[in-house]
C-alpha positions as CSV (number, residue, x, y, z in Angstrom):
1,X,0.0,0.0,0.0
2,X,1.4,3.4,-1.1
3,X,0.5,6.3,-0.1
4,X,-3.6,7.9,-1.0
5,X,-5.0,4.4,-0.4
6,X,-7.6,2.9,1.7
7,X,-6.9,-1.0,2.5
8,X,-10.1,-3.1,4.0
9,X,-8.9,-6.5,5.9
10,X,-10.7,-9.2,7.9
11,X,-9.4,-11.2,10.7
12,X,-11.2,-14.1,9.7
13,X,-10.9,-16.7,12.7
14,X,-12.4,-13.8,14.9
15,X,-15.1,-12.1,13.0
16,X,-13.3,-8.4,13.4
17,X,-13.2,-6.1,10.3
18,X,-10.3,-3.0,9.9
19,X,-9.2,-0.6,7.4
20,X,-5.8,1.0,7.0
21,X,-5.8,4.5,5.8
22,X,-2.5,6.4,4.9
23,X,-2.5,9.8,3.0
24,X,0.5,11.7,1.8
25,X,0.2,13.8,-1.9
26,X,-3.9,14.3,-1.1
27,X,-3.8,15.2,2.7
28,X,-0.8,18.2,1.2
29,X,-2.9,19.2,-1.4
30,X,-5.7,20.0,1.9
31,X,-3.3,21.9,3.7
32,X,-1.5,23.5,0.8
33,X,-1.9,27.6,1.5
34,X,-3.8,26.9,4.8
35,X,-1.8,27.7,7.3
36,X,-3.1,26.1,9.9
37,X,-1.2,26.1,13.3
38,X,0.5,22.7,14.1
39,X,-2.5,21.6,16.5
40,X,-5.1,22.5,14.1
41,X,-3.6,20.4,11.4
42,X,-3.0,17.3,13.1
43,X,-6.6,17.9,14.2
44,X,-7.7,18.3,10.6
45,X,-5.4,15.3,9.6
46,X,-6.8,12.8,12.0
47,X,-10.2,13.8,11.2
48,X,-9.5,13.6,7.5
49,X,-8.2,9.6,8.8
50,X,-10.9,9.0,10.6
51,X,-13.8,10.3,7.5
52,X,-12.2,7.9,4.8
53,X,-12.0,5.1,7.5
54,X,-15.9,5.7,7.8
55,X,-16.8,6.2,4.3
56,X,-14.4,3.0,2.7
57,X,-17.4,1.2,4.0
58,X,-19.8,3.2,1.2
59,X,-21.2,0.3,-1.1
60,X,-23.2,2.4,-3.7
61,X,-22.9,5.9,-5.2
62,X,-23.3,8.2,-1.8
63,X,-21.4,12.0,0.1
64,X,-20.2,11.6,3.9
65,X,-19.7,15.1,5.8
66,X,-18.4,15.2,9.4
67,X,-18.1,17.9,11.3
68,X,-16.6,18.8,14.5
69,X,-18.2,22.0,15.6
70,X,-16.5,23.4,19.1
71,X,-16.7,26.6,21.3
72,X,-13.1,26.8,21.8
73,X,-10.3,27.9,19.6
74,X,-11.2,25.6,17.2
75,X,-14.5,26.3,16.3
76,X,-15.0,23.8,13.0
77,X,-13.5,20.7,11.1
78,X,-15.0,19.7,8.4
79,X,-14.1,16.5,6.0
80,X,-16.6,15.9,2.9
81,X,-16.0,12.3,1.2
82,X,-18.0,10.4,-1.0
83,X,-18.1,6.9,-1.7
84,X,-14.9,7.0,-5.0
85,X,-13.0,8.3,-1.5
86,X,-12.7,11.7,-3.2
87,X,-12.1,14.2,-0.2
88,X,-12.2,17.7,0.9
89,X,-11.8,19.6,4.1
90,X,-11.0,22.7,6.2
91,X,-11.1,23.9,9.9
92,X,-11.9,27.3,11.5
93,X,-9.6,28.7,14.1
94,X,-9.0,31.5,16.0
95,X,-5.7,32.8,17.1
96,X,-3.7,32.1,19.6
97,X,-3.8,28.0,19.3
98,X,-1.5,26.8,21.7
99,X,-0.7,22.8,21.9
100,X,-3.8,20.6,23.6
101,X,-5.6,17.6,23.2
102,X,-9.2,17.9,20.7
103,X,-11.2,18.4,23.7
104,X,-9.3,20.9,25.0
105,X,-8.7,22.9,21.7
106,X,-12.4,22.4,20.6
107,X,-14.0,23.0,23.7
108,X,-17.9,22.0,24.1
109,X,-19.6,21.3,21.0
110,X,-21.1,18.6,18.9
111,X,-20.3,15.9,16.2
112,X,-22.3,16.3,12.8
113,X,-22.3,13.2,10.6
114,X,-24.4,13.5,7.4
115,X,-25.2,10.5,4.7
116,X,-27.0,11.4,1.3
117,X,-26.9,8.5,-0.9
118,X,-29.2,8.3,-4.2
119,X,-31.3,5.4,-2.6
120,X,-32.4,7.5,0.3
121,X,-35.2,9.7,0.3
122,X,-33.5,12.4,2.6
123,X,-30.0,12.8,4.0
124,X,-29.3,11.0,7.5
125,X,-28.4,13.3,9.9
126,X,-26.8,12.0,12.9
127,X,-26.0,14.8,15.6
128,X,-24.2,14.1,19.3
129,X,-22.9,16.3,22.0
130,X,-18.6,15.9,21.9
131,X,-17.4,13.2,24.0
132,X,-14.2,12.1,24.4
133,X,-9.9,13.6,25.1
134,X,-8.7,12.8,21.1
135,X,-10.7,12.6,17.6
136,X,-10.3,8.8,18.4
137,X,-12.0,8.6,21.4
138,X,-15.1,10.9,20.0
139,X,-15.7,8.8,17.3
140,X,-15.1,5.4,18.9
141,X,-18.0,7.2,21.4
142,X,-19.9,7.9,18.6
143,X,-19.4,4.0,16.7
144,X,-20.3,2.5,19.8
145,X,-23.2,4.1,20.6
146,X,-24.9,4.4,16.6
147,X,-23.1,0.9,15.6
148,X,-23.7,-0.6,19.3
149,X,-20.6,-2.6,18.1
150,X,-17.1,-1.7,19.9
151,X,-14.6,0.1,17.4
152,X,-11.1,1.2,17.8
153,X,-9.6,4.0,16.3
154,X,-5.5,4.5,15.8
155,X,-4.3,7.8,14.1
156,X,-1.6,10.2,13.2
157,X,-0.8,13.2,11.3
158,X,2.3,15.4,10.3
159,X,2.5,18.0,8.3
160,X,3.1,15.3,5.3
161,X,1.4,12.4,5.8
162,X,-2.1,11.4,7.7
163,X,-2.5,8.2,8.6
164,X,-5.4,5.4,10.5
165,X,-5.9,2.0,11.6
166,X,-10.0,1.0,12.3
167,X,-11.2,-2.0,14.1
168,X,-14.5,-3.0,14.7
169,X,-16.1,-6.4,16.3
170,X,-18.5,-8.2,14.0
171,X,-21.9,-9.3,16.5
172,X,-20.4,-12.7,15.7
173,X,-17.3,-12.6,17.2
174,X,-17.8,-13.3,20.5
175,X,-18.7,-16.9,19.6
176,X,-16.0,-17.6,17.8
177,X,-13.3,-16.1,19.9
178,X,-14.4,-14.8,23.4
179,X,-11.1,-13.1,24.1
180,X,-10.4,-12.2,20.7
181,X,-11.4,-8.9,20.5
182,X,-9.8,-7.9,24.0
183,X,-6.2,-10.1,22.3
184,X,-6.7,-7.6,19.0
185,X,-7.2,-4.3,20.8
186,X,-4.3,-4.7,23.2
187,X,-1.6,-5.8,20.0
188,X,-3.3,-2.8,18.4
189,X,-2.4,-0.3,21.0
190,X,1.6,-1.0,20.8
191,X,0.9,0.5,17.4
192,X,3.5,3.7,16.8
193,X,2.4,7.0,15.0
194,X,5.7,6.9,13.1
195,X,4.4,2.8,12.1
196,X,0.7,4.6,11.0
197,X,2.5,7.0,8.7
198,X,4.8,4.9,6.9
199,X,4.6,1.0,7.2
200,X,2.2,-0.6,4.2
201,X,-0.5,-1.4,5.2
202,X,0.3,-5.6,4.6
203,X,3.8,-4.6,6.9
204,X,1.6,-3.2,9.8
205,X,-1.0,-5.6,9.8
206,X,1.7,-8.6,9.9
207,X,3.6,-6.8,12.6
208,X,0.7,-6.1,14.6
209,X,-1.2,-9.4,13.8
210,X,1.2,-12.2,12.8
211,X,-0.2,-14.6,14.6
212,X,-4.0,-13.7,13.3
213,X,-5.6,-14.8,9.7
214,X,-5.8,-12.1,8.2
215,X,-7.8,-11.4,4.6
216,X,-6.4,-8.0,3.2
217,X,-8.7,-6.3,0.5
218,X,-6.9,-4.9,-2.9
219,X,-6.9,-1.2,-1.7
220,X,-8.5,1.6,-3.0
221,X,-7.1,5.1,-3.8
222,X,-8.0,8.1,-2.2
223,X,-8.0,11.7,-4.1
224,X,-8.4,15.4,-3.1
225,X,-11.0,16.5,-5.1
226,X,-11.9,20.1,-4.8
227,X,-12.0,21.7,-8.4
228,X,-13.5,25.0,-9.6
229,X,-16.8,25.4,-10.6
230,X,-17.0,28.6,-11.8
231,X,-21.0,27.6,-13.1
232,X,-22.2,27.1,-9.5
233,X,-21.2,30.1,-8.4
234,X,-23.3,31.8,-11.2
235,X,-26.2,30.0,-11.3
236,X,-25.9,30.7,-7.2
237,X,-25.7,34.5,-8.1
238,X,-28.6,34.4,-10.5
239,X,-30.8,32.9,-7.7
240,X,-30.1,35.9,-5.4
241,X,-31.5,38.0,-8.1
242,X,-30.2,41.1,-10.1
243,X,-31.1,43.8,-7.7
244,X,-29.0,41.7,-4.5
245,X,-26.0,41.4,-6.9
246,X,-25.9,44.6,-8.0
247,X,-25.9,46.3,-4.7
248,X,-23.0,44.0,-3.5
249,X,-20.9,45.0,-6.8
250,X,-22.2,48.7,-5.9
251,X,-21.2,48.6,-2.2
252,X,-18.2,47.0,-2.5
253,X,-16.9,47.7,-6.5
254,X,-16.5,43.7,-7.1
255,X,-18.7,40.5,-6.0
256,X,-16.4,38.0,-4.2
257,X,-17.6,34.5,-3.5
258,X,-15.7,33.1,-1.1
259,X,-15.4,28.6,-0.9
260,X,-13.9,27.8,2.4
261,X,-13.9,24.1,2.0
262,X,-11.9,24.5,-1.5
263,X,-9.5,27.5,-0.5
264,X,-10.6,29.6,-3.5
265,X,-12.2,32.6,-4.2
266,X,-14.6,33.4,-7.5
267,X,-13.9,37.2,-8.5
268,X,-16.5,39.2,-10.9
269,X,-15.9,42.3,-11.4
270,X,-19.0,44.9,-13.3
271,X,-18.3,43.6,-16.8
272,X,-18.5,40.1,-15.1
273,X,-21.5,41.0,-13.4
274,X,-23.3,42.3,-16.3
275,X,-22.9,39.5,-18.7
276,X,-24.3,37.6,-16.0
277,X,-27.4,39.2,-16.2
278,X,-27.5,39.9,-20.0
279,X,-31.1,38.4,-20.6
280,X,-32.6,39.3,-17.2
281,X,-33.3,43.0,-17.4
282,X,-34.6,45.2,-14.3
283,X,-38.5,44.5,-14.2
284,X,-40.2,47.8,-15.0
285,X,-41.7,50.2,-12.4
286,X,-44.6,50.3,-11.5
287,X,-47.5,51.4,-13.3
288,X,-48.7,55.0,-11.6
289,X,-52.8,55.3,-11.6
């Protein structure tokens, strides 16, 4: 496994699923011209772990948005993926950010997880107070108490590479190994951040597992996908409406559209503005009795 891939594996003999998730060219393409603080982007890195971990399990056509909404200095983190593991993501911070765990740096808040998936009527929207010291511990909160399975999470970030390990206990596994799970967590934990972020995933199941079965998955590639679209943005300012549009190019001499999640600003300037609204001309006044 390289790195941008996603790696599903079953331990067979004990019913217990995982995925291995290391990102390097697609997690620096997030952060490239972000400047988060350290803090932030190891937040923003583990999160980013943690989404694809979440969404490798998407079996049809289908968009998975977390978010991580906090009163402290970190006030969002946001990872979209949907089910080719094509990703985007940003946070929202507020200087100073000084070094502390997620809970401290986020504060009290809530966890947002939304699913919209062409077979379902409406989006699921799953929303749950923050609980937990790390963005491992609030999702494996979260997994235990929507799955009512246990899960484990394992994850690191740099400023190069993000990185995860997931385990999860199948309802069967009890049966067929009643210490299995509490063997598979403990050779988990000796796991090393520096092991997350550059081991294959085959290496670092064998070193943590060797004496397990294990069936490893072909792996699946992971992409930051964020391009321009240039046409949303002006069908978005044609539903506003002329006279809204205008008054912001009056007021402020341009109309700037701003896309967090993507890093990118959309520029129009008066000539912009008015082939925009070429074939909708001002309605007339009204008619005076």
């Amino acid at each position: 496994m390289t790195d941008d891939c996603l790696c599903r594996f079953l331990l067979e003999d004990l019913d217990i699923v995982g995925a291995v998730v290391r990102l390097g060219p697609a997690w620096r393409q997030m952060l490239d011209n972000r400047d988060y603080p350290v803090p932030v982007a190891r937040l923003l890195g583990e999160m980013t772990a943690t989404t694809l971990l979440l969404a490798g399990k998407l079996k049809q056509p289908g968009r998975l948005t977390v978010q991580l909404r906090g009163g402290g200095a970190v006030s969002l983190l946001v990872i979209d993926c949907n089910e080719q593991l094509q990703i985007r993501g940003m946070a929202s911070c507020s200087a100073p950010i000084v070094a502390g765990s997620a809970a401290e740096l986020l504060g009290d808040g809530q966890l947002q997880l939304s699913l919209d998936m062409a077979s379902m009527r409406e989006p699921y929207l799953s929303i749950v107070p923050l609980a937990g010291e790390n963005i491992a511990e609030i999702f494996e909160h979260y997994l235990g108490q929507s799955d009512q399975l246990p899960a484990r999470l394992f994850l690191a970030a740099s400023a190069d590479n993000a990185a995860g390990l997931f385990l999860q206990r199948l309802p069967t596994a009890e049966e067929r190994d009643a210490d299995g799970w509490t063997r598979v967590e403990a050779l988990a934990s000796t796991v090393q951040a520096a092991e997350l972020l550059s081991l294959p995933a085959d290496e670092l199941l064998r070193r943590l597992f060797g004496e397990e079965t294990v069936r490893v998955f072909p792996a699946r590639t992971v992409a930051y996908n964020c391009p321009e679209d240039w046409g949303k943005v002006r069908s978005m300012l044609r539903s506003l409406g002329r006279r809204e549009v205008y008054a912001a190019l009056h007021e402020h001499g341009e109309v700037l559209i701003k896309d967090d999640i993507c890093n990118r600003a959309y520029r129009f300037d008066a000539l912009a503005i008015d082939e925009l609204f070429a074939d909708s001309p001002l309605p007339a006044p009204p008619t005076v009795h």
